[in-house]
N, C-alpha and C positions, 0 to 999 in steps of 0.2 A: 554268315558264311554264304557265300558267292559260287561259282563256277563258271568259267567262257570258258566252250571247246570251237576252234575254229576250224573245219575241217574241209582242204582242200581235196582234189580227184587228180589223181593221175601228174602228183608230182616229184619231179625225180630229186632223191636225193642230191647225185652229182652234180647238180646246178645251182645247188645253192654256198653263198659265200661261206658259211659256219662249214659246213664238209668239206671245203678244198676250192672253191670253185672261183675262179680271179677272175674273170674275163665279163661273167655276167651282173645286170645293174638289181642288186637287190638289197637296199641297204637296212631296210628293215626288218631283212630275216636275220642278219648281222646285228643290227640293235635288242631282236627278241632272244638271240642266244647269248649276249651279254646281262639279260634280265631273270635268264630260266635255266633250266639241267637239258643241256642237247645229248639225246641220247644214239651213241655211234653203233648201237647192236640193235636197234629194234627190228623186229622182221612183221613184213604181213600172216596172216594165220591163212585164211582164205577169198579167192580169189573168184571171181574180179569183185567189180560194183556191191550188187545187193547181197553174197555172200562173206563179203567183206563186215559191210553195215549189220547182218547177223551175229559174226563174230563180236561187234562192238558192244552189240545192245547182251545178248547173252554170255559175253562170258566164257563161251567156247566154241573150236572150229566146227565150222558148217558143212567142210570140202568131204568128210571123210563119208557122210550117209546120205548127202543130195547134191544137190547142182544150187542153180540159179530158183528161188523162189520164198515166196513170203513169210512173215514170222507163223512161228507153229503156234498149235494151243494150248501146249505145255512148256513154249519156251520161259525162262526167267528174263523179263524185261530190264536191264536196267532203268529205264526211264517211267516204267512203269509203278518201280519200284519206290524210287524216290518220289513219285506223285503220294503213293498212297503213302510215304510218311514226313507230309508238308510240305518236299518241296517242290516249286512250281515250276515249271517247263516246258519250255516255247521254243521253236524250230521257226529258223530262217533257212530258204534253200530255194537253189534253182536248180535242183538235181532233179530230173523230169522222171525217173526209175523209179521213182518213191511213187509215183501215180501212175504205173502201169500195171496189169496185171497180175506182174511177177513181185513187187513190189508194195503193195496197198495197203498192209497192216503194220509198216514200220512208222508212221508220221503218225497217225492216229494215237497212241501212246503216250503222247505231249498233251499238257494241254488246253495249248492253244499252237500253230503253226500256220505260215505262211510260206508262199510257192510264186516266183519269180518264174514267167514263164519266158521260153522263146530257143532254150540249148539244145545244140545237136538234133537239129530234126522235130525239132518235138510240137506236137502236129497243134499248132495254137493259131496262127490267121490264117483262114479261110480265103484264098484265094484260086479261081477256076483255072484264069488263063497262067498260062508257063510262066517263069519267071525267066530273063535273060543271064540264061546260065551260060559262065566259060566254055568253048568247045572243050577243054583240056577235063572237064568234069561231065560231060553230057553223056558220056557212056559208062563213066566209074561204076563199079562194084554194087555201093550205096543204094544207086539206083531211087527210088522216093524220099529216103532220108536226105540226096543229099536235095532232090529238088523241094522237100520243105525247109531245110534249113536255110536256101537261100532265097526263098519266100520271106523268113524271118528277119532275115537282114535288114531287108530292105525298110523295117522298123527297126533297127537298132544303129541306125546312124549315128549317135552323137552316143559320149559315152553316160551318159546319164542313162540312156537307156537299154544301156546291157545289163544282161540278168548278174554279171555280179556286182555292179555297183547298184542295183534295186537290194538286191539280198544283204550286202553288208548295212546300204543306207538302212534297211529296218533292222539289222541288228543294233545300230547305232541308237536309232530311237529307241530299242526295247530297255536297253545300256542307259538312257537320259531319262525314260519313264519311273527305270525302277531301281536307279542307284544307291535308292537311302534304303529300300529294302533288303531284307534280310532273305535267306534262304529260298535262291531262285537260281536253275540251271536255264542257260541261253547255250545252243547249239547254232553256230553259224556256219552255214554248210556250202560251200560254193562246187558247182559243176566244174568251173575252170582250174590247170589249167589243160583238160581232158579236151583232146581232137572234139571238133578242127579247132586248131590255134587262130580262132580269130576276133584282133583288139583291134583299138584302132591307131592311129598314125602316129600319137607321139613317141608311144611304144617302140612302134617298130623302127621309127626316125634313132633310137640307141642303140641301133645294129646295122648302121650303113653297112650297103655292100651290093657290088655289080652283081645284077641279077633281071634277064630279059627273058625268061622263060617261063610254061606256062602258069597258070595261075596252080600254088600247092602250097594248100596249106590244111590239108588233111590226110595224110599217108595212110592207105589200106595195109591192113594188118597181116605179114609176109617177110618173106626173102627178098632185099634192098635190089632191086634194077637198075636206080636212079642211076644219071651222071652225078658227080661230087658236087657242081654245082648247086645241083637240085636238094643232095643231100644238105648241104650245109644251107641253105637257105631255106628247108624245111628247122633245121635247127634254130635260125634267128626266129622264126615265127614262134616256135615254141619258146625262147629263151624273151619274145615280148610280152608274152601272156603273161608269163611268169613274172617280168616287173611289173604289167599291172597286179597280179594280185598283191606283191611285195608292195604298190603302191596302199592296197587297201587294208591288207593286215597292218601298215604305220598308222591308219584312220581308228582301228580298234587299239595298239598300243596307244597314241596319243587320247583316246575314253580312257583309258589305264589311268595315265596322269592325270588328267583332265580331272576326274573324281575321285584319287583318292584309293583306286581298288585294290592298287598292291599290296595293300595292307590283309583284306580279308576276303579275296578274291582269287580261284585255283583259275590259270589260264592253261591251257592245251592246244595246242598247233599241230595238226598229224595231218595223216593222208590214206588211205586204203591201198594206196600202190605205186609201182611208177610207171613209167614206160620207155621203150625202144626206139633209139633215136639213129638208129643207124648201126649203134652198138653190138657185136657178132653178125651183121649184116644180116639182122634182122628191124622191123616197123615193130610197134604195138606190143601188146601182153595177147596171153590167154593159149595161143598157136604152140609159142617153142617152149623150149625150157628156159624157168624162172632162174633164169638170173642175176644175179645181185642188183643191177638195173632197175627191176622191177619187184624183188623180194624186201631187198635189203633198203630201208623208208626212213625217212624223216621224223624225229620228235623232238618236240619241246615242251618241257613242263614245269611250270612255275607254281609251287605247293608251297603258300606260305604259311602252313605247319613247320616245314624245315628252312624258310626262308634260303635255301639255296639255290644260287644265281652266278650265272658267266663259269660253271663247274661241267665239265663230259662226264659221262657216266657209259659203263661197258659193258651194263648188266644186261642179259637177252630178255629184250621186251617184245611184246605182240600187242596187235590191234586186241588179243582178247583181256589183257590186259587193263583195257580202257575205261570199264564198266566198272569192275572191280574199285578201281581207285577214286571214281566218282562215289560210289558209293560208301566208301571207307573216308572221303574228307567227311560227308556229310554223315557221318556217325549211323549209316543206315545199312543192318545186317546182310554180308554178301551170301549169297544163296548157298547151299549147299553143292548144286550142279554147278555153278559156274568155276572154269576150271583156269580160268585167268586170276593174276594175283596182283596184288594192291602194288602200285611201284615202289612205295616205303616199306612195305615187305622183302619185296624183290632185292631193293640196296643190301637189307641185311642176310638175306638168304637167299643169292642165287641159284636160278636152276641152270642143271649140266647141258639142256640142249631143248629146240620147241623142234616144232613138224610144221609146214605151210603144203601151198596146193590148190589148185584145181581140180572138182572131183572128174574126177575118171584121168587126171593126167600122173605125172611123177609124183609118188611123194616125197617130200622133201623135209631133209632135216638137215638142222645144223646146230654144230655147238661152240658157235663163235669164230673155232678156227676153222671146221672143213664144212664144205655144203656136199650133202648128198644127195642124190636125184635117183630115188627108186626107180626103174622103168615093170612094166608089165614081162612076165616071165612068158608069155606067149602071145602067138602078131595079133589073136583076134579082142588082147585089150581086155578079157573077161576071165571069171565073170564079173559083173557090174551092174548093180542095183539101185536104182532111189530108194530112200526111206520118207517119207512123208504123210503129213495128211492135208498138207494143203499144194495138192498139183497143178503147179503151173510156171509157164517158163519167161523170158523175160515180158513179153509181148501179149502172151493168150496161154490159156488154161490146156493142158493135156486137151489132146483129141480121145474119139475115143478108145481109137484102135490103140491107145497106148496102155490102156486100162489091158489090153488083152493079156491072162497068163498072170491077172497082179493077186498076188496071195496077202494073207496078214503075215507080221510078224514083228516079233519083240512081245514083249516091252524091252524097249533099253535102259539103261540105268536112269536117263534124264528126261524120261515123257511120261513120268509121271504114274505109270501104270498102267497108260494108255497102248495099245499095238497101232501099229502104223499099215501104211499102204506098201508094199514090196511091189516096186515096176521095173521093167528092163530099165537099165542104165543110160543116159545121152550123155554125150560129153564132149567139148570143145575139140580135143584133137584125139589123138591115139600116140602115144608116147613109144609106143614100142623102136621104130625106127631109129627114136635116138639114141637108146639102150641107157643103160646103169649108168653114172658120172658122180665122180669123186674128185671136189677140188679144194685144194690146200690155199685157203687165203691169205697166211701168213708167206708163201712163197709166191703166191699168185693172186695178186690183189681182184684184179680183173679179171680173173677168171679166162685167160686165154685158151689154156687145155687142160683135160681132165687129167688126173693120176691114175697109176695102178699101185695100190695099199693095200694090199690084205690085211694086215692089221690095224688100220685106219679106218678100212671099211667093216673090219668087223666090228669095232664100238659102236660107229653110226648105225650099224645097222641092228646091236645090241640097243643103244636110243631110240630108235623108229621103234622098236619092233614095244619098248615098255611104253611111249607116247600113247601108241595104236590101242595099246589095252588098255589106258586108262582114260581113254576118251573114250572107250567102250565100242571102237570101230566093226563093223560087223565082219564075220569071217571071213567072207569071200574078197574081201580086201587084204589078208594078209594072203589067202592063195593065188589071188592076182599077182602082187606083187615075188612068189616063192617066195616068203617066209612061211617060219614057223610062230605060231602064237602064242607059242613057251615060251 
């Protein structure tokens, strides 16, 4: 027994042909959903990047007791897990987070991995003098991000040498190394196709279109300004990305045939999110409220235990999910704390509703038909706590003034017996503004405007509120939010 998960960043559902999508060229996300179970309910747990990638490896959400930061030392690895019983597992990835501070003890886990450098910024040739950056970017936001990422470019000219065709090229070799063997997980991890959208020309040559303005192809994360022009030709950018990677996941489906693996080989195709492309005139995740855009995610999964293929499935799946059912093909006991469940479980016994999130923004639940979006019951957002023993944020480790005021506390159900670090709270935005939001997707796919339901809102909020306690969420989250934790 086998496993390929291949896992892209910041791809949206809506653009791919298996969900609806006519217009864009992806003919290989069309051929993997005639091979697999496309799953039309799965949601992300927690958000963004590296508390996503927590959820996958443990089992369960990360949003409810920290932010952004590395594996704990009570978490239950999945990857950890299957090492210590035979099987063997190797990470391909140009996803640069995995090696930054906030990030360091998730790839270490495998073992063995590789790291395709050069996405987003990410601080790998050493060059003094400037690079000749567009006027239209020389004062953006980004600021050294963006002027190292376009340092890097200027190494990635041909497409051989962008970091996703380095990262699947070695997934491909690990796929020819070791196809005759037995009981080996391969994680193919790509950055793209996560801002800035940028491939190179054949790509973009499948999205003619008049466009003389300036150089964008990275949208800061916000309320839309753009002219439509600008808009829509930030869209072909993103919608090229996208057939290259659909170029490259056909490179790993044809290894499928190539050897043979469909026979005893679990594949996986997900993503940790999507994002904002203009949609509610809004850019990017993590700012507004989550939604569906960015909640509601892509899956495909091809289990040939059940051999079922070109089949939808309705069942509410999550990224914590993921772990769980790796570890269930390969006959390897899922933890006790892990609070995601095997997807062949899931077929037979669904659950009534998950919760996703950003910590410190909405929480949010849904159960298939309404999405809810808790807001904070008062504007100052609190209270609001980390929980951790490993402080630190995407970039660099807590200062120290943030230790000030930090007490112990816990244990929680799932560290083992260990207490933790209690620190004031950071968080991406402050939700209050937007207030509580109730929407009916059976009437409103898109989510154009919220409802008022009292009755609607009191199940979900009857959901949230048994979610919160059996993830063990600490209290001051259900008084953020005014609930009760009865």
């Amino acid at each position: 027994m086998r496993a390929v998960m291949f896992m892209f960043d910041s791809l949206n559902k809506h653009m791919l042909p298996p969900y609806g999508c006519s217009w864009i060229h992806a003919p290989n996300f069309q051929r993997l959903s005639q091979r697999s179970v496309t799953f039309d309910n799965c949601y992300a747990g927690s958000l963004p990047c590296m508390p996503a990638r927590r959820d996958l490896q443990t089992g369960r959400y990360n949003f409810l007791h920290r932010s952004w930061g590395p594996m704990e030392p009570f978490d239950d690895s999945m990857v950890a897990s299957l090492r210590q019983h035979g099987v063997y597992t190797h990470l391909t990835t140009d996803h640069n987070h995995y090696f930054e501070d906030g990030g360091f003890s998730y790839h270490t886990k495998y073992n063995t991995w590789e790291f395709s450098r050069g996405q987003e910024g990410d601080p790998w040739i050493g060059q003094v003098q400037d690079p000749d950056i567009p006027d239209s970017l020389s004062t953006a936001k980004l600021g050294d991000l963006w002027r190292q990422d376009w340092v890097n470019r200027g190494y990635m000219t041909t497409e051989d040498r962008q970091p996703l065709a380095v990262t699947v090229g070695r997934g491909l070799e690990f796929i020819e190394r070791n196809h005759k063997e037995d009981r080996w997980f391969l994680q193919i991890e790509a950055f793209d196709p996560h801002e800035p959208f940028f491939t190179q020309q054949k790509y973009k040559d499948l999205y003619p279109h008049e466009y003389d303005g300036k150089h964008y192809d990275w949208p800061n994360y916000g309320v839309v300004t753009e002219r439509p022009e600008e808009i829509q030709h930030v869209i072909y950018e993103y919608a090229a990305l996208v057939s290259m990677c659909d170029a490259y996941l056909g490179k790993v489906l044809d290894a499928f045939d190539r050897y043979g693996l469909w026979e005893n080989t679990m594949l996986i195709v997900n993503t940790d999110h999507g994002f904002m492309l203009g949609e509610h005139r809004w850019w990017g995740k993590n700012i507004q409220p989550l939604y569906n855009e960015i909640a509601n995610i892509p899956l495909f999964v091809w289990d040939p235990r059940s051999g079922k293929k070109g089949e939808r499935s309705s069942v509410l799946a999550q990224t914590i999910d993921l772990g769980p059912t790796l570890l269930d093909y390969f006959g390897v006991p899922v933890p006790a704390d892990m609070q995601g469940r095997p997807l062949l479980d899931l077929e037979a016994n669904k659950r009534e509703a998950v919760l996703f999130g950003i910590h410190g923004g909405h929480v949010n639940c849904t159960d298939g038909r309404y999405v809810y979006m808790r807001g904070p019951s008062d504007p100052s957002n609190g209270p609001l706590f980390e929980y951790t023993l490993m402080p630190a944020h995407m970039h660099r480790l807590f200062e120290p003034k943030e230790f000030e005021g930090m007490a112990l506390a816990g244990p929680f159900s799932f560290t083992k017996g260990a207490q933790v670090m209690k620190l004031r709270g950071k968080t991406y935005l402050n939700p209050y503004g937007y207030g509580t939001l109730l929407f009916d997707l059976q009437a409103d796919r898109g989510q154009g405007g919220p409802i008022v339901d009292p009755a609607a809102e009191g199940v979900m909020s009857r959901h949230m509120t048994r979610l919160m306690r059996e993830h063990d969420a600490p209290p001051e989250q259900f008084e953020r939010l005014g609930l009760s934790a009865d």
